[in-house]
Backbone and ligand atoms as CSV (ligand in chain L), in Angstrom:
chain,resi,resn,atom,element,x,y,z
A,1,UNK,N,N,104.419,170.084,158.455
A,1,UNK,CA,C,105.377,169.126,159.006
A,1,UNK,C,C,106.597,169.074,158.087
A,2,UNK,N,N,107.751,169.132,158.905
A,2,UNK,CA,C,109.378,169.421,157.921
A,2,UNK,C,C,109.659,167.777,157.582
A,3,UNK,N,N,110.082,167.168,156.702
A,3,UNK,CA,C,110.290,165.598,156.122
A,3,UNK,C,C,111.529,166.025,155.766
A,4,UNK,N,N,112.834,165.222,156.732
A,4,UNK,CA,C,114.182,165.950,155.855
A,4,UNK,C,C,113.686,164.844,154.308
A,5,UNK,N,N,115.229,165.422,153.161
A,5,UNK,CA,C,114.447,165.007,152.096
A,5,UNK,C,C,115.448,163.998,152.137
A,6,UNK,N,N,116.337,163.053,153.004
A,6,UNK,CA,C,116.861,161.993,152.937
A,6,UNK,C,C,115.501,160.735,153.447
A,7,UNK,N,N,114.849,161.197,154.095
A,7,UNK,CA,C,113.857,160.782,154.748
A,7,UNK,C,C,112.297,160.589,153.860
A,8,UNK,N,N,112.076,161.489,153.156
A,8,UNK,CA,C,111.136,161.497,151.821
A,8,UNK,C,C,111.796,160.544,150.808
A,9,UNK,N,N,112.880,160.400,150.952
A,9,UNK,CA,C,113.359,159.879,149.504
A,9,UNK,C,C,113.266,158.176,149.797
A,10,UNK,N,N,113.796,157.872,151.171
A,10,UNK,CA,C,113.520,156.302,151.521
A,10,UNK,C,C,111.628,155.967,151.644
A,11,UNK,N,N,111.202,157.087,151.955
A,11,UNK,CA,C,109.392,156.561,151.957
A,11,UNK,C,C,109.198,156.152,150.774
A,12,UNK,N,N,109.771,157.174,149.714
A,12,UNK,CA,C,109.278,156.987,148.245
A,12,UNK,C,C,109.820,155.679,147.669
A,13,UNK,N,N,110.859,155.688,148.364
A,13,UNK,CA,C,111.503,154.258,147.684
A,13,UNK,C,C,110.870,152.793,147.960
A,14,UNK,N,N,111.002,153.117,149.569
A,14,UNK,CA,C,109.742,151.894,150.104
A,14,UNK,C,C,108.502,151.979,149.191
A,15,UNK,N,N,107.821,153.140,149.416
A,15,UNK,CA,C,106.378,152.596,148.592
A,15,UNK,C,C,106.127,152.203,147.289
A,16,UNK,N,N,107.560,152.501,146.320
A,16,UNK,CA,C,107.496,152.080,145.039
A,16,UNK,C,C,107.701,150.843,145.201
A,17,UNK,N,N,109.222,150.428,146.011
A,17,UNK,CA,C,108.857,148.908,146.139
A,17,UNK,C,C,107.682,148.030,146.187
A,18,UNK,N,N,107.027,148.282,147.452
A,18,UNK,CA,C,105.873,147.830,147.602
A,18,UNK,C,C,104.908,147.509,146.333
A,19,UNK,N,N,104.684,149.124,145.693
A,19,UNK,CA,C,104.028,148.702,144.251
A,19,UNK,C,C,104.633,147.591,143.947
A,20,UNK,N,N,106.157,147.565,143.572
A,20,UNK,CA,C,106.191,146.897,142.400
A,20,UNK,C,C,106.362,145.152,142.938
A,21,UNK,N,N,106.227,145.071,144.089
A,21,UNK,CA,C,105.880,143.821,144.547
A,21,UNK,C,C,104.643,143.475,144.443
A,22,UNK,N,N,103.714,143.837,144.328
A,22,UNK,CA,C,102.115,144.030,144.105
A,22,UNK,C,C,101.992,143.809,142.642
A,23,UNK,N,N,102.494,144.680,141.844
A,23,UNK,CA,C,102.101,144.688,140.653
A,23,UNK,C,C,102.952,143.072,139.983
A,24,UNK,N,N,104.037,142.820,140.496
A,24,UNK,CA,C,104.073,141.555,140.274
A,24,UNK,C,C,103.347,140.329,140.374
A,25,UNK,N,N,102.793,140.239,142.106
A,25,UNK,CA,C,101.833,139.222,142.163
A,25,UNK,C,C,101.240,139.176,141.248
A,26,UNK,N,N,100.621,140.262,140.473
A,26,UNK,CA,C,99.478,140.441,139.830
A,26,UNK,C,C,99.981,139.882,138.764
A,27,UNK,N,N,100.580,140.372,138.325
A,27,UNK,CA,C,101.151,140.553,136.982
A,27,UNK,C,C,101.454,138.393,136.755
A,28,UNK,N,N,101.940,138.073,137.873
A,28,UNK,CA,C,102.490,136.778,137.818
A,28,UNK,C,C,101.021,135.991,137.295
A,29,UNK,N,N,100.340,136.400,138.505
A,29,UNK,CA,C,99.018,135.712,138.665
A,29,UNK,C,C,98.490,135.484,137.228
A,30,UNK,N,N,98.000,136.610,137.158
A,30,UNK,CA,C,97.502,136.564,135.501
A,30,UNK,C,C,98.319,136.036,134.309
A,31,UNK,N,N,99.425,136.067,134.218
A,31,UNK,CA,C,100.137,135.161,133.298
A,31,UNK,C,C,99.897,133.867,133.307
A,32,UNK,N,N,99.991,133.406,134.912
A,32,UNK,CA,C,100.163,131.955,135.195
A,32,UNK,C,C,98.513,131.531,135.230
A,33,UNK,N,N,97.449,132.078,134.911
A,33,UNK,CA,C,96.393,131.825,135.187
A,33,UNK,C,C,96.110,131.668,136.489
A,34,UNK,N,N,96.338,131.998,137.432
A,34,UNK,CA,C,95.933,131.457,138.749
A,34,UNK,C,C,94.372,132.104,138.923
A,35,UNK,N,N,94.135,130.571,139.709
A,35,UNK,CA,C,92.749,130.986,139.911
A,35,UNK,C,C,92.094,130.708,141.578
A,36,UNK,N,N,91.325,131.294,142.188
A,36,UNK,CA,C,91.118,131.052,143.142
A,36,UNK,C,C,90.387,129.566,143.507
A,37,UNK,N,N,89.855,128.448,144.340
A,37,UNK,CA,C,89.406,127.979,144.395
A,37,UNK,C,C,88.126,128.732,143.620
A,38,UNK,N,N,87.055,127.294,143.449
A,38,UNK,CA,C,86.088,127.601,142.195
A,38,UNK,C,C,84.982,126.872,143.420
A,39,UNK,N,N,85.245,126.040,144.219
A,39,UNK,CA,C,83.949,125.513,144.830
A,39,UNK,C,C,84.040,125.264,145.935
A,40,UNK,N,N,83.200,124.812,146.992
A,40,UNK,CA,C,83.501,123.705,148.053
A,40,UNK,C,C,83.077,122.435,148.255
A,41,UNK,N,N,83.119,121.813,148.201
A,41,UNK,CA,C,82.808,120.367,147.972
A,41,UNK,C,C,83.186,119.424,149.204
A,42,UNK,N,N,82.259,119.382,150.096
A,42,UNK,CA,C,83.156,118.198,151.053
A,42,UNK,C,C,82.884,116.666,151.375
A,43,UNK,N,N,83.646,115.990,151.459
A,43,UNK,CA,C,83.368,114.413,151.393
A,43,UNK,C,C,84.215,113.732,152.474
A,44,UNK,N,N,83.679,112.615,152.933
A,44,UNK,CA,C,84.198,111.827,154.560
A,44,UNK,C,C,85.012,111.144,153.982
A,45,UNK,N,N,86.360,112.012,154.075
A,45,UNK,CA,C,87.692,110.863,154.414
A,45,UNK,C,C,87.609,109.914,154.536
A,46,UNK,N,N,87.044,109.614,156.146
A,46,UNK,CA,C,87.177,108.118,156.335
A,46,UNK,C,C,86.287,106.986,155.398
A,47,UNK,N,N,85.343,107.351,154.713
A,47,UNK,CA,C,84.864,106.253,153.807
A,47,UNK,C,C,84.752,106.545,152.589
A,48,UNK,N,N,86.348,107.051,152.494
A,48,UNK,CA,C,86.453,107.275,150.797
A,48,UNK,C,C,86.138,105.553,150.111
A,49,UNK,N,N,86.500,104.543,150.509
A,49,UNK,CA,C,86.508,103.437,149.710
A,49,UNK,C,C,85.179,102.813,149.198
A,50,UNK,N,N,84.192,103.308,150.068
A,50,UNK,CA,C,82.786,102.707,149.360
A,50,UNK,C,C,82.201,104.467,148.982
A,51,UNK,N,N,82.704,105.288,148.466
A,51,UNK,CA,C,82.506,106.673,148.115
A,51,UNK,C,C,82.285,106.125,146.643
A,52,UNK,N,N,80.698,106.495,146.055
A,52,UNK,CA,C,80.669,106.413,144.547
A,52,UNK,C,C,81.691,106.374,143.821
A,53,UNK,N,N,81.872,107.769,143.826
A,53,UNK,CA,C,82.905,108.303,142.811
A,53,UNK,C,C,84.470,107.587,143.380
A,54,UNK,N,N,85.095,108.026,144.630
A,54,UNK,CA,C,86.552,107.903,145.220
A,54,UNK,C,C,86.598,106.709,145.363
A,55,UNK,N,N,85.523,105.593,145.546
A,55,UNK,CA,C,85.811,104.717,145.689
A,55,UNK,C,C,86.629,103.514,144.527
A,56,UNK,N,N,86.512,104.338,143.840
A,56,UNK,CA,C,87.083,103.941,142.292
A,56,UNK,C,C,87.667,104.994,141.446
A,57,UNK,N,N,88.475,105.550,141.967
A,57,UNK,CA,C,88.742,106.628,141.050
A,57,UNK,C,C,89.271,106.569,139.928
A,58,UNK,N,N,88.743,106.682,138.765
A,58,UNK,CA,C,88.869,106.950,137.444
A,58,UNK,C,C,89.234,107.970,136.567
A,59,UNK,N,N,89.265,107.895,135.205
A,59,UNK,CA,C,88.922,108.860,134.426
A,59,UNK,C,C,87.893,108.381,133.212
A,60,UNK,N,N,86.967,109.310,133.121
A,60,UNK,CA,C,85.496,109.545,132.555
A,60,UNK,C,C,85.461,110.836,131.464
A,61,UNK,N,N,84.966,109.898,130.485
A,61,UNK,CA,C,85.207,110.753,129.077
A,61,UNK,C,C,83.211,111.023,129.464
A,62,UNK,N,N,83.204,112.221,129.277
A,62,UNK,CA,C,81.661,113.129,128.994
A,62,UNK,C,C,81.357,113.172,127.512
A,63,UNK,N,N,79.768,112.817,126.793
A,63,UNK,CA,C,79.509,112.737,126.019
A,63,UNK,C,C,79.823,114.326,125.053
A,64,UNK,N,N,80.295,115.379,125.845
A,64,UNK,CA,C,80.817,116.522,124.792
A,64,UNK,C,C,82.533,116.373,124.369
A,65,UNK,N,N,83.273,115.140,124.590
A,65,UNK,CA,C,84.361,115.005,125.165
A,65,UNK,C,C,84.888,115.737,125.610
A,66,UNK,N,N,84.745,116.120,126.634
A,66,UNK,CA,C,85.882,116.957,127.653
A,66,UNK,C,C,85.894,115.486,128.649
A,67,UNK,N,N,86.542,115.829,129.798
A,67,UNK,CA,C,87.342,114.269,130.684
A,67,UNK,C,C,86.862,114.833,131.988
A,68,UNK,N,N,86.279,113.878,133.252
A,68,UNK,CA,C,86.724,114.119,133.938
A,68,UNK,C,C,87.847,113.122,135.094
A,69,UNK,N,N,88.448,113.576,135.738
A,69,UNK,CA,C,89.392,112.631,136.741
A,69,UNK,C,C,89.352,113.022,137.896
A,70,UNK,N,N,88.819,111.732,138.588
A,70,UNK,CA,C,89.051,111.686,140.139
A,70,UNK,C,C,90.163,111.245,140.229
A,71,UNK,N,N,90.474,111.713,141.888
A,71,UNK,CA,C,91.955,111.430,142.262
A,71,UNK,C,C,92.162,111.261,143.515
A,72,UNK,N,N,92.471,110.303,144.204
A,72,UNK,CA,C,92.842,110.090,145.797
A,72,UNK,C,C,94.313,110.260,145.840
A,73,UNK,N,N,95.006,111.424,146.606
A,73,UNK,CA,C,96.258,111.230,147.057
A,73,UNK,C,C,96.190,110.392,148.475
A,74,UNK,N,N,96.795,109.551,148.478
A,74,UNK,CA,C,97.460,109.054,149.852
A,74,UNK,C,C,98.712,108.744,149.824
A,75,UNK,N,N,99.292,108.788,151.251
A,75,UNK,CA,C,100.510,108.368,151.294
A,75,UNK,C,C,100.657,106.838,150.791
A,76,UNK,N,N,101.893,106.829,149.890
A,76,UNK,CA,C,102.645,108.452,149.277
A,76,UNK,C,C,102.065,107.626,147.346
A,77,UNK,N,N,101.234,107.744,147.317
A,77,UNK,CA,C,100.627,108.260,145.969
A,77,UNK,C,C,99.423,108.680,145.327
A,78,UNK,N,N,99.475,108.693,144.197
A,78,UNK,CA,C,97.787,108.900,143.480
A,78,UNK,C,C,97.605,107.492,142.951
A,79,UNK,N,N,95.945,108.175,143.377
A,79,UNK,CA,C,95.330,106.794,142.609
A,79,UNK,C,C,93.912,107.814,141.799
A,80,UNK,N,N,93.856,107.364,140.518
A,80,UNK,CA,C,94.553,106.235,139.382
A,80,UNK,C,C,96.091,107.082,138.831
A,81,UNK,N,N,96.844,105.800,138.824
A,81,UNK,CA,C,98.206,106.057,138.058
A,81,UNK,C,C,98.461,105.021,137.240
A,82,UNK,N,N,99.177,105.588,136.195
A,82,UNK,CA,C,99.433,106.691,135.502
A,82,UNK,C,C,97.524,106.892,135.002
A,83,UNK,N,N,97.394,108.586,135.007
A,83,UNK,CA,C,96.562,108.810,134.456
A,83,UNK,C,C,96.638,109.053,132.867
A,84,UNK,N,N,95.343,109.182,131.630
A,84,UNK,CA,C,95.684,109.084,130.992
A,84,UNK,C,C,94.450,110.172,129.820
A,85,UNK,N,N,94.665,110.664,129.754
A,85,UNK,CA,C,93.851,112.098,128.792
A,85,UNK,C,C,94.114,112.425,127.861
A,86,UNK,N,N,93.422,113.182,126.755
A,86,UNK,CA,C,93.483,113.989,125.548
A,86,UNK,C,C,93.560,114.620,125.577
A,87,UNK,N,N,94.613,115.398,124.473
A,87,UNK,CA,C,95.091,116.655,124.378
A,87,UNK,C,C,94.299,117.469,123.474
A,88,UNK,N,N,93.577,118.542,124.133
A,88,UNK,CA,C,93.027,119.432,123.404
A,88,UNK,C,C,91.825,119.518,123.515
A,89,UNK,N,N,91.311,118.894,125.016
A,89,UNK,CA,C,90.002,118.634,125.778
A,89,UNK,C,C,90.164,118.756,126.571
A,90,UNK,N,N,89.136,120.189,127.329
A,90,UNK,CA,C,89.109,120.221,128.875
A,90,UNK,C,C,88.786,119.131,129.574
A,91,UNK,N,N,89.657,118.975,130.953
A,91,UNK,CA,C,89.911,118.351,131.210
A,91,UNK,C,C,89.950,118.784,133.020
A,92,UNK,N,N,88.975,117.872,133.623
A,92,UNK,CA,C,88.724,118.607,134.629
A,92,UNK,C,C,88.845,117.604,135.831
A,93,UNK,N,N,90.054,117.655,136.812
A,93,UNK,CA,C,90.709,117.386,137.894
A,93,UNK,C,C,89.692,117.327,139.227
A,94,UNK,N,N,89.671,116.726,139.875
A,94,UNK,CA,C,88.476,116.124,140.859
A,94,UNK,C,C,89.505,115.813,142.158
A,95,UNK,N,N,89.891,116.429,143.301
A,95,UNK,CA,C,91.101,115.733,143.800
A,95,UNK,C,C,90.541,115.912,145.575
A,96,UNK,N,N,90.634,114.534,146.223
A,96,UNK,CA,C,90.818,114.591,147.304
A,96,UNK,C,C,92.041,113.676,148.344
A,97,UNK,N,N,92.178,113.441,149.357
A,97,UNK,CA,C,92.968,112.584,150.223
A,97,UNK,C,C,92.341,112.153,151.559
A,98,UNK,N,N,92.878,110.680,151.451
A,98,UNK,CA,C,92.366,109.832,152.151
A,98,UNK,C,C,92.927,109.656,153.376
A,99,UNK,N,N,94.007,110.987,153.663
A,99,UNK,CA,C,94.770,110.770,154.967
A,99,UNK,C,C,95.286,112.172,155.282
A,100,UNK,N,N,96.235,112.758,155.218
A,100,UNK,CA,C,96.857,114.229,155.770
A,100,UNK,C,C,96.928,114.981,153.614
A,101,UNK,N,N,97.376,116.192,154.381
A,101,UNK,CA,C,97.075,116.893,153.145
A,101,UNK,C,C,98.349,116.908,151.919
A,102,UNK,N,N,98.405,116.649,150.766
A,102,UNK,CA,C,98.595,116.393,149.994
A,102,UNK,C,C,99.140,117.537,148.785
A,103,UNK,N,N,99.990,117.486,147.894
A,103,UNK,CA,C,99.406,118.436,146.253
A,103,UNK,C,C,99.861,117.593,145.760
A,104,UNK,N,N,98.968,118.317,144.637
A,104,UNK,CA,C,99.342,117.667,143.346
A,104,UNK,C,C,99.308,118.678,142.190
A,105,UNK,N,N,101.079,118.412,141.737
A,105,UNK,CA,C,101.220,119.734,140.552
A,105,UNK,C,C,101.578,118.763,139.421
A,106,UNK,N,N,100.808,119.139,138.265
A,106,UNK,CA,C,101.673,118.588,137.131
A,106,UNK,C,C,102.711,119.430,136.396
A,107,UNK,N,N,103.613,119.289,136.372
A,107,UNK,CA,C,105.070,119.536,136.354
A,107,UNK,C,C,104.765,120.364,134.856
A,108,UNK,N,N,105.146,121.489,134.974
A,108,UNK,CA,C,105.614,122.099,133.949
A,108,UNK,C,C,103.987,122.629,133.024
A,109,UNK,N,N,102.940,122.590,133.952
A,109,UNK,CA,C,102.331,123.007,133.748
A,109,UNK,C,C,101.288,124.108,134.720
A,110,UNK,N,N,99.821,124.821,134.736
A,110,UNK,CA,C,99.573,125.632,135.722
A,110,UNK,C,C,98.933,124.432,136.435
A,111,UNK,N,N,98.744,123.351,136.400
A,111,UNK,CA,C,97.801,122.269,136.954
A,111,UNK,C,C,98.110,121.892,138.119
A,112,UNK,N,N,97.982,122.591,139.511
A,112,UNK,CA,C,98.636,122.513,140.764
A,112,UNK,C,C,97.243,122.716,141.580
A,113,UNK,N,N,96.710,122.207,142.505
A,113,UNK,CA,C,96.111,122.209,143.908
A,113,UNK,C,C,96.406,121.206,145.068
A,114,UNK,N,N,95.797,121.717,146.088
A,114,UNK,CA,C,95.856,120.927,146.993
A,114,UNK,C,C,94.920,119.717,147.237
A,115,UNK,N,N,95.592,118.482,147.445
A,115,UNK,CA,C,95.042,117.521,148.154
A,115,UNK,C,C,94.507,117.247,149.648
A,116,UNK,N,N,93.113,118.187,149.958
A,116,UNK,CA,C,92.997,118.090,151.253
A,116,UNK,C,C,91.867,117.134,151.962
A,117,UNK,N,N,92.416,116.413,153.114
A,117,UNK,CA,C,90.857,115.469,153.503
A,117,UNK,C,C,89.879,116.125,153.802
A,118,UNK,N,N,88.872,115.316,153.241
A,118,UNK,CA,C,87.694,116.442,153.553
A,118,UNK,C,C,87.362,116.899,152.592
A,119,UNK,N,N,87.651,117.657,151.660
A,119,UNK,CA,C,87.420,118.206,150.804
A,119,UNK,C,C,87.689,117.688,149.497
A,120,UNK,N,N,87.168,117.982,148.100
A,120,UNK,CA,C,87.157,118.287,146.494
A,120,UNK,C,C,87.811,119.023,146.101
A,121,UNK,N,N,89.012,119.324,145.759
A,121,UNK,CA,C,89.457,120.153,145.311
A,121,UNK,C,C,89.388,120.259,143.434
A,122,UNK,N,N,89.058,120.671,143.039
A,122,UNK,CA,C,88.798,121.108,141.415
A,122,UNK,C,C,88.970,122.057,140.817
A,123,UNK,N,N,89.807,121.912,139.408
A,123,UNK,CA,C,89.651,122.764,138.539
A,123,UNK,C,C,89.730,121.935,137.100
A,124,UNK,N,N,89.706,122.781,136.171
A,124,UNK,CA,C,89.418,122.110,134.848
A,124,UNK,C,C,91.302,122.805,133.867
A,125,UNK,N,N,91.559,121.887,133.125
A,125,UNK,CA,C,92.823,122.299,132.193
A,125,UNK,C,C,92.853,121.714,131.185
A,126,UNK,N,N,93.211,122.556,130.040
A,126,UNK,CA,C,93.140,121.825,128.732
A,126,UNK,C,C,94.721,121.912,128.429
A,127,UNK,N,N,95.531,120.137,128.391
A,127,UNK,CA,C,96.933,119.759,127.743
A,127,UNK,C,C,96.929,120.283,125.973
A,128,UNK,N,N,97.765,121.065,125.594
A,128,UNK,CA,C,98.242,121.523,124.439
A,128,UNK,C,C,98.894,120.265,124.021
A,129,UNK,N,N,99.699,119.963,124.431
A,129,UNK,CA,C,100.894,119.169,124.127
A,129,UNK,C,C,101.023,117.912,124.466
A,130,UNK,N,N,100.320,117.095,123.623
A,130,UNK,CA,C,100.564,115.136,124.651
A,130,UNK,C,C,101.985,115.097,124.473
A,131,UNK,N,N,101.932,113.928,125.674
A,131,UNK,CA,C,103.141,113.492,126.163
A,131,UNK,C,C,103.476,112.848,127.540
A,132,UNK,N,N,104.122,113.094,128.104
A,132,UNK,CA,C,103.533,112.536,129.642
A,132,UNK,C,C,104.597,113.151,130.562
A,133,UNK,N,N,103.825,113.893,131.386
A,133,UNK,CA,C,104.111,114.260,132.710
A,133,UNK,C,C,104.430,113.982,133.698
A,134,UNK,N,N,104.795,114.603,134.795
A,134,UNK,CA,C,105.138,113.808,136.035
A,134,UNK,C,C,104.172,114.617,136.945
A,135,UNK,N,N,103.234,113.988,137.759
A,135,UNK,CA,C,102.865,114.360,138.561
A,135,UNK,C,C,103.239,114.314,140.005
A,136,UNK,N,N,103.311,115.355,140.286
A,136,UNK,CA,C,104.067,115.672,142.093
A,136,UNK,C,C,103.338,115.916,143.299
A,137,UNK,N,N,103.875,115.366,144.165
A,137,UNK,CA,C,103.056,115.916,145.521
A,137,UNK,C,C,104.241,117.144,145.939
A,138,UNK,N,N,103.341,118.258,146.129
A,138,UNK,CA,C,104.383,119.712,146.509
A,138,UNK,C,C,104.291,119.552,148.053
A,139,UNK,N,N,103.207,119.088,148.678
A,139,UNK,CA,C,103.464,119.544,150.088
A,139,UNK,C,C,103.809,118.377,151.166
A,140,UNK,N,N,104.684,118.816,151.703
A,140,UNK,CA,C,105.452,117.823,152.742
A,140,UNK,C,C,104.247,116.931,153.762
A,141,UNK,N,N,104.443,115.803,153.319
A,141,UNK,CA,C,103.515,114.871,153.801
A,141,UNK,C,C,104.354,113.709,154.899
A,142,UNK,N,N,105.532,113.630,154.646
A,142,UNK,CA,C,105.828,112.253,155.671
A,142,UNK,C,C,107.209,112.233,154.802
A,143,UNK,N,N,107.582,110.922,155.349
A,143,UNK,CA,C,109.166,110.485,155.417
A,143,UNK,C,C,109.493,110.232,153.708
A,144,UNK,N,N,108.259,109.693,153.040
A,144,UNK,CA,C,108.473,109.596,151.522
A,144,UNK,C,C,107.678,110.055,150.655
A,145,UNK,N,N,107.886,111.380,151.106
A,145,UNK,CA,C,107.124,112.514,150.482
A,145,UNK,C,C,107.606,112.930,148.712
A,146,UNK,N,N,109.366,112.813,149.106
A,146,UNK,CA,C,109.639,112.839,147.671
A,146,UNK,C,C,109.840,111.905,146.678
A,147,UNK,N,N,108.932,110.573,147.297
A,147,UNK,CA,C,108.831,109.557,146.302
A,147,UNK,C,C,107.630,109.747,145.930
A,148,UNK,N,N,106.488,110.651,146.452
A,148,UNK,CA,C,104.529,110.680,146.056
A,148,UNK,C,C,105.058,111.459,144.297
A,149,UNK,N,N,105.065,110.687,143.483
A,149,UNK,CA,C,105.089,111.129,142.265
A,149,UNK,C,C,103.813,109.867,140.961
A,150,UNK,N,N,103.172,110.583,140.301
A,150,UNK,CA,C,102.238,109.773,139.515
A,150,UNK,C,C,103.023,110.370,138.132
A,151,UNK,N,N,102.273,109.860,136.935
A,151,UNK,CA,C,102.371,109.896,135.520
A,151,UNK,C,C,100.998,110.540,135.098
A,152,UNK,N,N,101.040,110.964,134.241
A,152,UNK,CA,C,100.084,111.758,133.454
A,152,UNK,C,C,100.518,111.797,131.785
A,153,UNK,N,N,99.567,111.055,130.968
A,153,UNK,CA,C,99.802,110.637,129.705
A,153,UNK,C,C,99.200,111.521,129.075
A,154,UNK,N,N,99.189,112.603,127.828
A,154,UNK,CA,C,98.454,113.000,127.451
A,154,UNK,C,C,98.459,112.440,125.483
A,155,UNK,N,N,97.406,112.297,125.894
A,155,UNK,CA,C,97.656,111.177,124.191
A,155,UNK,C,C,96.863,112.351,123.257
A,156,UNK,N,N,97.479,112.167,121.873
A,156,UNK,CA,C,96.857,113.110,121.037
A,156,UNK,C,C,95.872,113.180,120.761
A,157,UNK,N,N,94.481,113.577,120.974
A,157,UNK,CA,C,92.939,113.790,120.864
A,157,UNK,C,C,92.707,114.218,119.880
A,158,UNK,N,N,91.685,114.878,120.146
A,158,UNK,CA,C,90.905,115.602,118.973
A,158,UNK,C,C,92.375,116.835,118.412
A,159,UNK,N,N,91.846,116.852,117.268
A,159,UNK,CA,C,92.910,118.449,116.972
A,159,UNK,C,C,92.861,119.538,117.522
L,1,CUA,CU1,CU,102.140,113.603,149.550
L,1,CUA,CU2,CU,104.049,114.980,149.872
């Protein structure tokens, strides 16, 4: 088969692109730690309020100190706010919503999932740096979506 070579030369170009769009994801991914969901966990929305855990959502220091924190997004915030943790202890995020779906990123860090009903969303992060954060809702929820913002304290812990 004849390939004029103006015609070879745009395939080659496309498919390097392609690589190097690929090798970015990757490349991003792994820098930024991204991680896939880790579990499934599902729990009834509608009676988050007498829910053990959601019904009070806290934060809970574990006898190895690492933390954990539950978290209800609803419109338009988190509850508990401001949260409040040690730096230099995993620290492991517990997050659901009590109404439409939700995120929650802490700003300037990889600490981002979704807030979905129905579900647990979790992962664990250890703060380097106390100080305090802003926590955000990323996904468009309603009319005061860009007011769903919490606090996140990270106080100096262990060394
Ligand atoms: Cu909650 Cu946007």
């Amino acid at each position: 088969m004849n390939v004029e070579l103006y015609e070879r030369i745009w395939m080659w170009a496309a498919a390097a692109l392609l690589a190097v769009f690929l090798g970015v994801i990757f490349l991003m991914a792994g820098l930024h730690a991204v991680q896939p969901p880790s579990h499934i966990e599902t729990v009834d929305p509608t009676a988050l309020s007498s829910h053990p855990e959601f019904g009070n959502p806290t934060v809970t220091s574990r006898r190895d100190g690492s933390v954990v924190v539950s978290v209800v997004a609803q419109m338009f915030s988190f509850n508990p706010d401001p949260i409040e943790v040690p730096a230099n202890r995993p620290v492991t995020f517990r997050i659901t919503s009590a109404d439409i779906l939700h995120g929650f990123q802490v700003v300037g860090t990889n600490a981002n999932a979704m807030a979905v009903p129905g579900y647990v969303s979790q992962f664990t992060v250890t703060f380097r740096e106390p100080g305090q954060y802003v926590i955000t809702c990323n996904e468009y929820c309603g009319l005061l979506h860009h007011n769903m913002v919490g606090k996140l304290i990270v106080t100096k812990g262990a060394p």
